[in-house]
C-alpha positions in Angstrom: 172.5 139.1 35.5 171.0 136.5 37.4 170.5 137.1 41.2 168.6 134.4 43.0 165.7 134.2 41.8 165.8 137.0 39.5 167.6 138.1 36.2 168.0 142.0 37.2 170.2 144.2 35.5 173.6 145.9 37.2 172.8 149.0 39.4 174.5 151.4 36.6 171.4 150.6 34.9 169.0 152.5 37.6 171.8 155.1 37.5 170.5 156.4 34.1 167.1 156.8 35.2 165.6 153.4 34.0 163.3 151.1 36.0 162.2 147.4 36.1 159.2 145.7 36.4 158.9 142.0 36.0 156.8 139.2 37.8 157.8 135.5 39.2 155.1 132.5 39.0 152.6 135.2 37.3 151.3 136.6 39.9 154.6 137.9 42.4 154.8 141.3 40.6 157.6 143.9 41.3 158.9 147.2 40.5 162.4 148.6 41.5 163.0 152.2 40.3 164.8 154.9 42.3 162.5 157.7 44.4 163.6 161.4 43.9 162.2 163.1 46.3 162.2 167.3 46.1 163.8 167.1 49.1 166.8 164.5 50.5 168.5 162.1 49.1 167.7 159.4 46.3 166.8 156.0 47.2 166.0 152.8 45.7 162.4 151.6 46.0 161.6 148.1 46.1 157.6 147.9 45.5 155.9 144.1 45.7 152.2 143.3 45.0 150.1 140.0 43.8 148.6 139.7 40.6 149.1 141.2 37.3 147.7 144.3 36.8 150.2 147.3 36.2 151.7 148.5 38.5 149.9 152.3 38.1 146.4 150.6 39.0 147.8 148.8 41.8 146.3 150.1 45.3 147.5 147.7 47.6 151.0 146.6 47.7 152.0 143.5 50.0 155.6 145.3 50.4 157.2 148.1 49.9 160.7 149.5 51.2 163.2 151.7 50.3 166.9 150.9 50.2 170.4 153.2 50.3 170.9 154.7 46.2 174.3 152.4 46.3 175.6 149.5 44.7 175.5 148.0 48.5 171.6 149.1 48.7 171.2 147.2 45.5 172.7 144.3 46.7 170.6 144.5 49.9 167.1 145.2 48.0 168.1 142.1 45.6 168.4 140.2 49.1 165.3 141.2 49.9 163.4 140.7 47.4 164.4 136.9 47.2 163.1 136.6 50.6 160.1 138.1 49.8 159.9 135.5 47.0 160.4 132.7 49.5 157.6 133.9 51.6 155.2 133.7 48.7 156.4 130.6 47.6 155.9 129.0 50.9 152.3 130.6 51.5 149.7 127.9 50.0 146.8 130.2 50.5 145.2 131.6 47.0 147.1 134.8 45.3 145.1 137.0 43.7 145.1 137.2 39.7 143.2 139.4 37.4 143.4 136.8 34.2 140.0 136.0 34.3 141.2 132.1 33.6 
């Protein structure tokens, strides 16, 4: 389902334990899965980083948050991932990349 920018699935899809990973203008990488901590209660987690590595060799990333495990903190994490979109689109300084172009 296309939100914004982004053609994410519905939030029943997190609700069965799945995650996504996908990446914008090759190098705007992002992960959304949910965060079961041993302790408290389930969130989403919105992880952000530039270039495109995998995710499990990434050491840096540029954001991070996590959002309320509810339809409504699905909607807000789509929100702000957009926006986080818009701030690298509008940044003209060099992103990195590991494509050894």
């Amino acid at each position: 389902m296309l939100h914004g920018y982004f053609d994410l699935p519905t939030f029943v899809f997190y609700s069965q334990g799945n995650v996504w990973v996908g990446s914008m203008y090759t190098n705007f990488s992002y992960k959304i899965d949910v965060n079961k901590p041993e302790e408290g209660d389930k969130t989403m987690r919105l992880r952000i980083w530039y270039g495109t590595q995998s995710v499990e060799y990434v050491e840096d990333f540029v954001f991070t948050q996590e959002f309320a495990y509810s339809k409504e903190g699905y909607e807000e994490l789509i929100k702000v991932l957009n926006d986080r979109f818009e701030v690298y689109k509008a940044d003209p300084s060099p992103k990195p990349s590991s494509l050894n172009l």
